[in-house]
C-alpha beads as a LAMMPS data file, in Angstrom:
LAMMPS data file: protein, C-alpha beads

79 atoms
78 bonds

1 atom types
1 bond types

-500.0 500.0 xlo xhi
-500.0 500.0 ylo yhi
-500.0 500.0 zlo zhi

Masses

1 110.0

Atoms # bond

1 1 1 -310.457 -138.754 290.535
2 1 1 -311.228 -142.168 291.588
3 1 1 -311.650 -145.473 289.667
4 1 1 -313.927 -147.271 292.239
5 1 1 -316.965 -147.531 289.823
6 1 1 -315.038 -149.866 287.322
7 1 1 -314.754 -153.157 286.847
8 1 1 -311.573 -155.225 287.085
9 1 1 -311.419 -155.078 283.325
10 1 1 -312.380 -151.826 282.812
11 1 1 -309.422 -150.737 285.578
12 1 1 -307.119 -152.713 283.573
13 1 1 -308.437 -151.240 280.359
14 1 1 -307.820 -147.676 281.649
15 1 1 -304.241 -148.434 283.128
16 1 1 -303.200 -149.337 279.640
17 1 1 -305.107 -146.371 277.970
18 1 1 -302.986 -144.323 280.349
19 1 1 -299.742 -145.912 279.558
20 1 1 -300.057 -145.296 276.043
21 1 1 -301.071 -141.830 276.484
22 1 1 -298.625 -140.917 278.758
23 1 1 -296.031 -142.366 276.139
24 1 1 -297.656 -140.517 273.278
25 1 1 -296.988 -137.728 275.330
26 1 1 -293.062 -138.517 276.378
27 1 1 -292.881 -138.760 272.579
28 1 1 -294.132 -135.471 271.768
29 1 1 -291.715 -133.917 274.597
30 1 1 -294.896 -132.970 277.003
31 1 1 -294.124 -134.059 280.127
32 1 1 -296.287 -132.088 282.108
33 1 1 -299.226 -134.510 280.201
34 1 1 -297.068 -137.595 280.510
35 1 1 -296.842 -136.751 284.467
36 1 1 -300.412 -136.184 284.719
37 1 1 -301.120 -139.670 282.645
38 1 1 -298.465 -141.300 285.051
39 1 1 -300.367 -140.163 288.192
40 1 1 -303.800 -141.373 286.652
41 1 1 -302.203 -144.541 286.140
42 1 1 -300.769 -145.500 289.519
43 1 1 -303.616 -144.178 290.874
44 1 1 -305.855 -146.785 289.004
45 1 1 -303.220 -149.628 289.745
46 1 1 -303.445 -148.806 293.827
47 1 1 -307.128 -149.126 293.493
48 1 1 -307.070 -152.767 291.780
49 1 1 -309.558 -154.932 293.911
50 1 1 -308.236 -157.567 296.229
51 1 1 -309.188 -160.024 293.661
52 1 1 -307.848 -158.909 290.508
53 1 1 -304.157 -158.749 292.383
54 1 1 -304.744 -161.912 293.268
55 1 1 -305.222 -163.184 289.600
56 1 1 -302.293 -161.040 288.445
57 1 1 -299.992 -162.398 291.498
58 1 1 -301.428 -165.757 290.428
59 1 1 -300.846 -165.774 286.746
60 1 1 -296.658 -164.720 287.574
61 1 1 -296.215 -167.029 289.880
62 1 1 -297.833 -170.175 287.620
63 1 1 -295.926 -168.425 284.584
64 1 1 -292.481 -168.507 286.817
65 1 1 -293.511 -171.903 288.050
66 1 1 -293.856 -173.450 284.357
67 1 1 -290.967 -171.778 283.323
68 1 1 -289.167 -173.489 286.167
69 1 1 -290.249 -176.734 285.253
70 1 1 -289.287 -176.417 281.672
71 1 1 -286.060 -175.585 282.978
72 1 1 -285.697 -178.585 285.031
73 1 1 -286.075 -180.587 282.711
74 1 1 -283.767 -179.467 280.224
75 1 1 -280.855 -179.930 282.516
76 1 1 -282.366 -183.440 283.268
77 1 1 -282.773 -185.273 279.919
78 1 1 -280.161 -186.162 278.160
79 1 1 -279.800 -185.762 274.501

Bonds

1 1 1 2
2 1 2 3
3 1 3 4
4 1 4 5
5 1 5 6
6 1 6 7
7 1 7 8
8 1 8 9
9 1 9 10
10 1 10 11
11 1 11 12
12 1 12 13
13 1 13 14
14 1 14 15
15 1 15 16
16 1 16 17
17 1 17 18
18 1 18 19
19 1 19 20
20 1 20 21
21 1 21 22
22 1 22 23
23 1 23 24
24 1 24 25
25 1 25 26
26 1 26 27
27 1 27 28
28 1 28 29
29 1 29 30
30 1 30 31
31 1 31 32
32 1 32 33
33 1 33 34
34 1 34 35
35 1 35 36
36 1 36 37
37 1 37 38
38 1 38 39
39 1 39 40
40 1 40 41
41 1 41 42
42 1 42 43
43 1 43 44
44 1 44 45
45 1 45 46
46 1 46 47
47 1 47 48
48 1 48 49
49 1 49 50
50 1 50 51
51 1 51 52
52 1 52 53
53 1 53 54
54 1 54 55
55 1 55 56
56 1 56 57
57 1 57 58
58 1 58 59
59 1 59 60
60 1 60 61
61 1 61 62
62 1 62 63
63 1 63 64
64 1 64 65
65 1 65 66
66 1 66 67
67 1 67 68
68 1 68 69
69 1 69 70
70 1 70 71
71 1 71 72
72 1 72 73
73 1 73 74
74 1 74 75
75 1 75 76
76 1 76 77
77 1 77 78
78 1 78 79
């Protein structure tokens, strides 16, 4: 089954839905149903658009960046 027909937020929708189910399943000790949830969900995540990586990729790397910088400048003010 593919995930073509959604939209970026709809994809990322469904890739959570299937994390949760696939948990719900671990829980309840059915892993057949937690493999099959797995598979849905990496299939979903390969088929993220070009774009919406780029967001994702984009949103780390600012995160990382201002986290960086906060670090910086601890370690160059002085109390």
């Amino acid at each position: 089954a593919g995930h073509t027909g959604m939209t970026d937020e709809q994809r990322e929708a469904h890739i959570a839905a299937c994390g949760r189910h696939m948990l719900a399943a671990q829980a309840a000790g059915d892993a057949v149903t937690a493999r099959h949830w797995l598979d849905e969900q990496n299939l979903a995540i390969k088929q993220r658009s070009p774009a919406q990586i780029a967001r994702m990729e984009g949103c780390y790397f600012s995160a990382q960046g201002e986290q960086a910088r906060l670090a910086a400048r601890v370690r160059t003010c002085t109390p």
